[in-house]
C-alpha positions as CSV (number, residue, x, y, z in Angstrom):
1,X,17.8,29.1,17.4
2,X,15.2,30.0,14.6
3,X,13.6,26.8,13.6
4,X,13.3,27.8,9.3
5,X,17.3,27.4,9.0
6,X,17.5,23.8,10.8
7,X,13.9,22.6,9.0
8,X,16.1,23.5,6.0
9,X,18.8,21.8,6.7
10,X,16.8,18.4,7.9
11,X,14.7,18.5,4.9
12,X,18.2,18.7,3.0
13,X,19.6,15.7,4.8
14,X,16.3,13.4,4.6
15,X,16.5,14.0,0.9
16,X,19.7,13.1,0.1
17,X,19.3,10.0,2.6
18,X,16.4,9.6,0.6
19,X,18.3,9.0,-2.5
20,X,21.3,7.2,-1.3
21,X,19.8,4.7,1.5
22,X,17.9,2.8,-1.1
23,X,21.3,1.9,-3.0
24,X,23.3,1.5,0.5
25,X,21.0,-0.9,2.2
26,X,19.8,-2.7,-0.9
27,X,21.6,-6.0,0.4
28,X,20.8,-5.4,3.7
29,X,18.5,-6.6,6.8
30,X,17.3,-3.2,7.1
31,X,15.2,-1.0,5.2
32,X,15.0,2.4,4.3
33,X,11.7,3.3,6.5
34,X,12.8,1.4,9.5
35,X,15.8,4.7,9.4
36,X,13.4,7.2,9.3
37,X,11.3,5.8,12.1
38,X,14.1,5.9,14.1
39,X,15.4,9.3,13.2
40,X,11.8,10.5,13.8
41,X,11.8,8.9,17.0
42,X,14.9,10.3,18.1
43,X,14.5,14.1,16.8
44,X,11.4,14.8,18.8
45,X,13.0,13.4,22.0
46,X,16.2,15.6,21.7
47,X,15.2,18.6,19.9
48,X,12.3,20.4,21.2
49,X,9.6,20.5,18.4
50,X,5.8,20.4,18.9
51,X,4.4,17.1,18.7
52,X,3.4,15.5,15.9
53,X,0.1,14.6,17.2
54,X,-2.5,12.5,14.8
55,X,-5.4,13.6,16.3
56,X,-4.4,17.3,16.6
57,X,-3.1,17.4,13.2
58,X,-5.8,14.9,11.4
59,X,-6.3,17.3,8.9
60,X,-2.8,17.4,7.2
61,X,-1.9,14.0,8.2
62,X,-5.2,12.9,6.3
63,X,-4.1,14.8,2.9
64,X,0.0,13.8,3.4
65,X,-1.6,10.1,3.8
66,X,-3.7,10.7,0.9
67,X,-2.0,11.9,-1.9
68,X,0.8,9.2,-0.4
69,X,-1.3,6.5,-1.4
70,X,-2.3,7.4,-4.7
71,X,1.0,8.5,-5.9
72,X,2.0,4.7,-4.9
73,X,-0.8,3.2,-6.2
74,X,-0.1,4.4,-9.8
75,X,3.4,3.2,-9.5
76,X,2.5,-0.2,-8.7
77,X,0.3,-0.6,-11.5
78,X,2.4,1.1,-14.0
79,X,4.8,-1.6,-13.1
80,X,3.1,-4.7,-13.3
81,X,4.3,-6.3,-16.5
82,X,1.4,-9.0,-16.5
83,X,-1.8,-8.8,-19.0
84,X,-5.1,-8.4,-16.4
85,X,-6.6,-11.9,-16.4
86,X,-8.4,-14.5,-14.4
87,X,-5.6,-17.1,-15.0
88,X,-2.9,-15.0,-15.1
89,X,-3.9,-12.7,-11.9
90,X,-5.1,-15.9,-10.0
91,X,-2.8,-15.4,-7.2
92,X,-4.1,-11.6,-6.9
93,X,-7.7,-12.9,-6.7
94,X,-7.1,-15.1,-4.0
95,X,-5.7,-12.8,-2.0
96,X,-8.7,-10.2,-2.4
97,X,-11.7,-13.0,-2.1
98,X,-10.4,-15.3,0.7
99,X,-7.1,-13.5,2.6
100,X,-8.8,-10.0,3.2
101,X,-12.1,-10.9,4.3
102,X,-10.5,-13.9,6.2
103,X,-8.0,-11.2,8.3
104,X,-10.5,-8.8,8.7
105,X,-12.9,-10.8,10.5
106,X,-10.0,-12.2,12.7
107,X,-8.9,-8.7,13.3
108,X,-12.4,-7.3,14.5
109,X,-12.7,-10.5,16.9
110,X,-9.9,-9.4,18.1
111,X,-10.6,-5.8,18.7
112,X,-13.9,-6.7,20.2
113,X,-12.6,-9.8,22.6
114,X,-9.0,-9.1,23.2
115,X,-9.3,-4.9,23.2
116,X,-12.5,-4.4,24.5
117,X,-13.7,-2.3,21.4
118,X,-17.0,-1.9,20.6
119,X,-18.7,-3.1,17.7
120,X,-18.3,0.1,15.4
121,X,-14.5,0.4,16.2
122,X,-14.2,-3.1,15.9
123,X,-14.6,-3.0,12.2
124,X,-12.8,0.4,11.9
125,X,-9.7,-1.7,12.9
126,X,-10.5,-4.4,10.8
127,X,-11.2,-2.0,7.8
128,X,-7.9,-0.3,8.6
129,X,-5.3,-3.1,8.9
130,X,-7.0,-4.9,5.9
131,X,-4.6,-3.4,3.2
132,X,-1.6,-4.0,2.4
133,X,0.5,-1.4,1.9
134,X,2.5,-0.3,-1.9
135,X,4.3,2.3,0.2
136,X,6.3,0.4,2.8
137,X,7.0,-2.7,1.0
138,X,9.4,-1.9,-2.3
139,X,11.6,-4.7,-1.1
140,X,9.0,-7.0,-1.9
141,X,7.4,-5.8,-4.8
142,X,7.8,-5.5,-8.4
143,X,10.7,-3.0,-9.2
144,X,9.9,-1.1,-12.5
145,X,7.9,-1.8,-15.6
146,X,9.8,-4.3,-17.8
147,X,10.0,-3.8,-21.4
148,X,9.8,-7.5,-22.6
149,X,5.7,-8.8,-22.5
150,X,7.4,-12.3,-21.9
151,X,9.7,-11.4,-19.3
152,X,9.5,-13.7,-16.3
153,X,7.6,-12.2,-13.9
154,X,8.5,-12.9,-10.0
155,X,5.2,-14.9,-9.0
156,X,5.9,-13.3,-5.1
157,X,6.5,-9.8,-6.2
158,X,3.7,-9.5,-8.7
159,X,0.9,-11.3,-6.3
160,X,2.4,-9.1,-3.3
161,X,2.2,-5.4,-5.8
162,X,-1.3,-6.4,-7.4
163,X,-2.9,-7.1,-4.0
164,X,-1.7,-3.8,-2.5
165,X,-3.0,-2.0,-5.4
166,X,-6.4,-3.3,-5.3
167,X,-6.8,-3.8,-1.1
168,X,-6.1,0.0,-0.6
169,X,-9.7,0.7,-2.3
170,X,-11.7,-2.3,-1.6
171,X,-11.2,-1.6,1.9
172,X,-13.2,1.6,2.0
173,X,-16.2,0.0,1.9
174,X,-15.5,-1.5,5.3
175,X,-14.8,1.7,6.7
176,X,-17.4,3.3,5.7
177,X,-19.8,0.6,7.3
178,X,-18.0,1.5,10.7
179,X,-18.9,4.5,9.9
180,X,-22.3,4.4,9.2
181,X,-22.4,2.2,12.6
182,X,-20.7,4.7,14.5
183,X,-23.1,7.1,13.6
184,X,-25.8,4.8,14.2
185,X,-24.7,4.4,17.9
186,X,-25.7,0.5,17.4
187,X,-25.9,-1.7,14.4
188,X,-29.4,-1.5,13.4
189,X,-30.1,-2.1,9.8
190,X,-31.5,1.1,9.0
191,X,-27.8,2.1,7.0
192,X,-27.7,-1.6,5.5
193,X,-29.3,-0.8,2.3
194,X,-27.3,2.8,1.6
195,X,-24.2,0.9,2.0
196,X,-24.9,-1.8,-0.3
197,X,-26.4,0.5,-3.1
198,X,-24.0,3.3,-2.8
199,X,-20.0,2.4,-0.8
200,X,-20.1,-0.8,-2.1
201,X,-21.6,-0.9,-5.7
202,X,-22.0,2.5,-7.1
203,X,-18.4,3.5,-5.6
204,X,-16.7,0.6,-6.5
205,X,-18.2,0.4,-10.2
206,X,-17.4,4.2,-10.6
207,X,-13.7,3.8,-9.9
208,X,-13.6,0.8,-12.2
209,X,-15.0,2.8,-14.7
210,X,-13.6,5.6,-14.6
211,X,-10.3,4.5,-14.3
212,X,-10.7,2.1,-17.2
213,X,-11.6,5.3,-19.2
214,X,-9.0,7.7,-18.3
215,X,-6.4,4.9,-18.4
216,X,-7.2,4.0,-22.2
217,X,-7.5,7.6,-23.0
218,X,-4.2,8.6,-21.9
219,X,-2.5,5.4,-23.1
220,X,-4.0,6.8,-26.8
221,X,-2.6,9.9,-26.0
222,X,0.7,9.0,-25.0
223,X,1.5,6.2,-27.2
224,X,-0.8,7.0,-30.3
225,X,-1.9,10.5,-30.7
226,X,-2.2,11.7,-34.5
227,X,0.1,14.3,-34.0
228,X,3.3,13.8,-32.8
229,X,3.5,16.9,-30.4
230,X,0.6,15.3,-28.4
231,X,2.4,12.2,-28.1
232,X,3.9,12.2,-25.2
233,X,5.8,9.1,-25.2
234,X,8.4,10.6,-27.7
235,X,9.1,13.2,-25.1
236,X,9.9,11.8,-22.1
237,X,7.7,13.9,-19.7
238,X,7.8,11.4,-16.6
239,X,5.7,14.3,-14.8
240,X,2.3,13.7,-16.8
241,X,2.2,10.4,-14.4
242,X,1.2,13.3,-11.6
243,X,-1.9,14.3,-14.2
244,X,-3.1,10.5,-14.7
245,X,-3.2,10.3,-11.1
246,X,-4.8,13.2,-10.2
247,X,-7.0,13.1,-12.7
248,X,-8.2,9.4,-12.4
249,X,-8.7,10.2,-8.2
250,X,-10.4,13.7,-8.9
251,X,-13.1,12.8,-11.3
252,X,-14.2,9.8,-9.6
253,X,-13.9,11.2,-6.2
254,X,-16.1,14.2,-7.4
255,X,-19.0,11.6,-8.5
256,X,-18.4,9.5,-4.9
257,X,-16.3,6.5,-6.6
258,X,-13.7,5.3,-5.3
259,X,-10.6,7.1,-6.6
260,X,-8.3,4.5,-4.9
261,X,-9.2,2.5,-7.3
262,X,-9.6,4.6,-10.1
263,X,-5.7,5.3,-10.0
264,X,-4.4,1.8,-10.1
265,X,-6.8,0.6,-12.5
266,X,-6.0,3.7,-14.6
267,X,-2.2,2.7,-14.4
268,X,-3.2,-1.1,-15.2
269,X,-5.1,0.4,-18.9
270,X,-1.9,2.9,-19.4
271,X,0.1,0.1,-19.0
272,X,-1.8,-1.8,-21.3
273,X,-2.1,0.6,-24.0
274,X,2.0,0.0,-25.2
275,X,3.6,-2.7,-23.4
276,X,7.1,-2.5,-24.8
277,X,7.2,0.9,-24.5
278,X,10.4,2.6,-22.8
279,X,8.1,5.6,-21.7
280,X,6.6,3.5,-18.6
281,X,9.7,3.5,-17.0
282,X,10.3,7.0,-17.2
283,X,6.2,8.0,-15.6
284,X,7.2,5.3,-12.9
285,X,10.6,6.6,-11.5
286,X,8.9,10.1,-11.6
287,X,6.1,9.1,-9.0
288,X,8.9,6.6,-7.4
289,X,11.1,9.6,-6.4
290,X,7.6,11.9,-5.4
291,X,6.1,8.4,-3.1
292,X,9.4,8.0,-1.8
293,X,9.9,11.6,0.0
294,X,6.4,11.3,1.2
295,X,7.1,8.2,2.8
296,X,10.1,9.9,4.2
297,X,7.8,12.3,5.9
298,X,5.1,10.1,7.0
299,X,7.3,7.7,8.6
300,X,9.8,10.2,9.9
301,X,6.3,12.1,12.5
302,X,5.2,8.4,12.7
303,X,8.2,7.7,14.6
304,X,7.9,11.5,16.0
305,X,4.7,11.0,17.1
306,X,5.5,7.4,18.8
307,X,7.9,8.7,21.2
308,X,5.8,11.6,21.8
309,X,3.0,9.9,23.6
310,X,1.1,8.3,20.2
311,X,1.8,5.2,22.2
312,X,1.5,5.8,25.7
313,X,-1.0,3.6,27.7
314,X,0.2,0.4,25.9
315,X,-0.5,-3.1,27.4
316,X,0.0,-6.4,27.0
317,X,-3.4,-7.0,25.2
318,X,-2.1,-4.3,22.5
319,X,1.2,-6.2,22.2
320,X,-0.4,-9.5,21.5
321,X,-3.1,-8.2,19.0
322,X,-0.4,-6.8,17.0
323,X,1.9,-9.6,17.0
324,X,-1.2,-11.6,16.1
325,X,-2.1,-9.7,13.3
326,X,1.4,-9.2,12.4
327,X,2.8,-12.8,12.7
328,X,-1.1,-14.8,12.8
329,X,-3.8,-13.8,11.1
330,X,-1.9,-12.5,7.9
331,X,0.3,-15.7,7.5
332,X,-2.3,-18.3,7.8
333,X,-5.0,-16.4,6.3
334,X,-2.9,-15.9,3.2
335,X,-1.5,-19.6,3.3
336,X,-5.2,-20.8,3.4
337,X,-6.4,-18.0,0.4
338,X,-3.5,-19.5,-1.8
339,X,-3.9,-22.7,-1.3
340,X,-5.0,-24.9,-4.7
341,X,-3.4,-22.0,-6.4
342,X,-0.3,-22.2,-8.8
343,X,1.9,-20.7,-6.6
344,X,4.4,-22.8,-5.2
345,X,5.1,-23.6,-1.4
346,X,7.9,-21.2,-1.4
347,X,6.2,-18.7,-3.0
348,X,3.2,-19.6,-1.1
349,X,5.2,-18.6,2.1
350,X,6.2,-15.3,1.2
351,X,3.4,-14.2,0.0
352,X,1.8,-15.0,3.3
353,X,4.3,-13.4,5.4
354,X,4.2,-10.3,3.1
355,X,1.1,-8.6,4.4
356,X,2.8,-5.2,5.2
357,X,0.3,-2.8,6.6
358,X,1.3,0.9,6.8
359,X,0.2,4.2,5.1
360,X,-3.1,3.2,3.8
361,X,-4.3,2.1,7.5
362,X,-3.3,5.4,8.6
363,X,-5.4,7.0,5.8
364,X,-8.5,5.2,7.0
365,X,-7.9,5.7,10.7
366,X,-7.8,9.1,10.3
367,X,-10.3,9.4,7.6
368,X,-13.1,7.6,9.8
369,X,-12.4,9.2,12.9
370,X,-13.0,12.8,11.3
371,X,-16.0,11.2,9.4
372,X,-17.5,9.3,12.4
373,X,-18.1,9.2,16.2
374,X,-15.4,6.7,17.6
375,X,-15.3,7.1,21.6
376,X,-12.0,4.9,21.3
377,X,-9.9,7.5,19.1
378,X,-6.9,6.8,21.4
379,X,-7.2,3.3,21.4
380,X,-7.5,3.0,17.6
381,X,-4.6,5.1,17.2
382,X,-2.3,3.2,19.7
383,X,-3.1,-0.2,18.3
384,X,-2.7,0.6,14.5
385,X,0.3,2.4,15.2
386,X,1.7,-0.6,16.9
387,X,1.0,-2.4,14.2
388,X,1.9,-0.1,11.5
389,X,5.3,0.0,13.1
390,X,5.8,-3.7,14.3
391,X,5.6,-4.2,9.9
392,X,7.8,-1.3,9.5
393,X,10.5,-3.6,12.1
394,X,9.5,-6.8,11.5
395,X,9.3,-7.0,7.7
396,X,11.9,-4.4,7.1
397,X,14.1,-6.7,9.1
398,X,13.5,-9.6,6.5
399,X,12.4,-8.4,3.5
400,X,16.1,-8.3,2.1
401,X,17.4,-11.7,3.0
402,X,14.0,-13.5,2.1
403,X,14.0,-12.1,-0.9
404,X,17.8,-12.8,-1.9
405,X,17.0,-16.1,-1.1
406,X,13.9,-16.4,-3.3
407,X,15.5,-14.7,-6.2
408,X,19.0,-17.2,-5.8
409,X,16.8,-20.1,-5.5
410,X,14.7,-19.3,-8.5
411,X,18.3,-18.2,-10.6
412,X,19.6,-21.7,-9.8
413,X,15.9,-23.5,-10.8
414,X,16.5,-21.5,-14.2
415,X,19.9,-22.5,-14.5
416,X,19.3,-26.0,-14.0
417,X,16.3,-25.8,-16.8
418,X,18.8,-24.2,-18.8
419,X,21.4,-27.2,-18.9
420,X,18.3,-29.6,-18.9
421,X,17.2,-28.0,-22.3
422,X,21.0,-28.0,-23.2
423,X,21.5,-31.6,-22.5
424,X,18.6,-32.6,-24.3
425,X,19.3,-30.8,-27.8
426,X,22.9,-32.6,-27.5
């Protein structure tokens, strides 16, 4: 059988599943990546396909991972409703200052004691499994941009989508510091200085930067452009989102910043720029439909190249350092980052439990191993593919009914406010 007709036909079916799985397993304990994963899985053990092997295809797997993450990342800060502000993004800072660096140094200890890594691909793994993903986790993040300025914002959902949007860059710094010590074949602190100066402030201040400016100069243009043929609000073209994105990630990458963060904080100023307006909604579903088929994709060869041998040569020690990181280091580290916060214990809890890792530790696996010299390639890839599909399982499994119950339990707090407030004007 020629393979063109049945790739057709597959592509076909994964995107109209695509389309329809969101809406049929919106109430239940099982998400739409957790079907591809196992459709993935099960294709390359019946049908006989080549592999889809990481290391042999890093390349494409480093672009589809890419262009994956940014697409996401503009959707989850075109949909945060809330104003960028110390009090107001509180939760968000925690999670950045105290969580991250808090699971990534539990993370490296455990590559180094537990895996037997050495010290440069100890903080590789660390550097890798220290986002949180925007990709895998819709069930627990903010849905679409809200019209209403005042509208009630989920405190779990907004901490959980403004995290993942800011971890995916601040990571890179990390990884580039494994890196440099890769290279370095020790940890001298001959690279020390570059990496200060240049990954962590001029890269990090360029993004800012340059996603600030790009951000407030397409909210002008869309939302209050002298002519009315320029503004592109009145037209509904949900595609320009594609332009912000690349835009914001090409010009910063080209002057070494980091573009990860150039797209979100670009779709943070967009947002910003017209808050009531209706045109938000329409850029975010565009680059929701694009990040969802890619994360078809990705997760469908993830699963491929799991039951192709991605895996093989797993032991106990693997098992436990992803369950750790999984049900461990993420959960407490998060409890402890939020604690004296104004989250709530319930909220507090989710948030926590939350930490879904998944395309963006991909991306930086594969990124560093091209850019470095890692002798443990295979053991990287085993243990952050465990762990990339242990969140995939695990908090696909309970995203749903956690959430229903933290959206009922909030609708009933409101409701009993509401006859409070009703009582009292009697």
């Amino acid at each position: 059988m020629e393979p063109g007709p049945l790739l057709y036909a597959g592509a076909g079916l994964a995107t109209l599943a695509a389309a329809l799985l969101p809406r049929l397993l919106a109430k239940a304990p099982i998400s739409m990546p957790m079907v591809f994963l196992g459709a993935g899985a099960l294709t390359f053990t019946v049908v006989d396909l080549p592999a889809p092997d990481p290391v042999a295809h890093s390349g494409l797997l480093l672009h589809l991972t890419e262009i994956c993450v940014i697409i996401s990342l503009m959707g989850a800060g075109l949909a945060l409703n809330r104003k960028v502000s110390l009090h107001g993004w509180g939760s968000t800072w925690r999670l950045l200052a105290i969580t991250m660096p808090l699971s990534m140094i539990a993370v490296g200890l455990l590559g180094w004691s537990v895996l037997g890594l050495g010290v440069a691909a100890s903080v590789l793994l660390a550097a890798a499994l220290a986002p949180t993903d925007p990709v895998l986790a819709s069930e627990v993040q903010v849905a679409e941009p809200a019209e209403n300025p005042e509208s009630d914002e989920d405190e779990a959902r907004f901490a959980l989508t403004s995290e993942a949007g800011l971890n995916d860059g601040l990571a890179f710094p990390f990884t580039y510091a494994a890196i440099a010590i890769s290279l370095a074949g020790v940890a001298p602190s001959g690279w020390l200085g570059h990496w200060l100066a240049v990954d962590v402030l001029w890269r990090l201040a360029a993004g800012l930067a340059i996603g600030l400016l790009i951000g407030w100069g397409l909210g002008k243009l869309f939302f209050s452009a002298p002519s009315e043929k320029f503004r592109l609000s009145e037209h509904a073209e949900g595609f320009v989102a594609l332009a912000a994105t690349f835009l914001a990630y090409g010009i910063t990458e080209l002057v070494e910043g980091y573009g990860f963060v150039a797209v979100f904080v670009c779709a943070c100023a967009i947002r910003s720029g017209e808050r009531r307006n209706g045109y938000h909604r329409v850029l975010h579903q565009y680059v929701e439909q694009i990040e969802r088929m890619l994360t078809v994709v990705i997760v469908f060869l993830l699963g491929g190249a799991a039951a192709t041998g991605m895996l093989s040569g797993i032991g106990w020690q693997q098992i436990a350092v992803a369950a750790a990181v999984l049900l461990v280091v993420r959960p407490l580290a998060g409890w402890i980052g939020l604690l004296g916060g104004s989250t709530g214990p319930r909220e507090r809890k989710v948030i926590a439990f939350f930490g879904v890792r998944g395309v963006g530790s991909l991306f930086y696996l594969v990124y560093a191993l091209k850019e470095g010299q890692f002798a443990e390639q295979n053991a990287l890839w085993r243990i952050v593919g465990l762990v990339v599909i242990g969140s995939v399982l695990v908090h696909g499994l309970s995203a749903s009914p956690v959430m229903w119950l933290v959206d009922r339990k909030r609708e009933k707090k409101a409701e009993a406010r509401h006859d409070d407030t009703a009582h009292t004007h009697v």
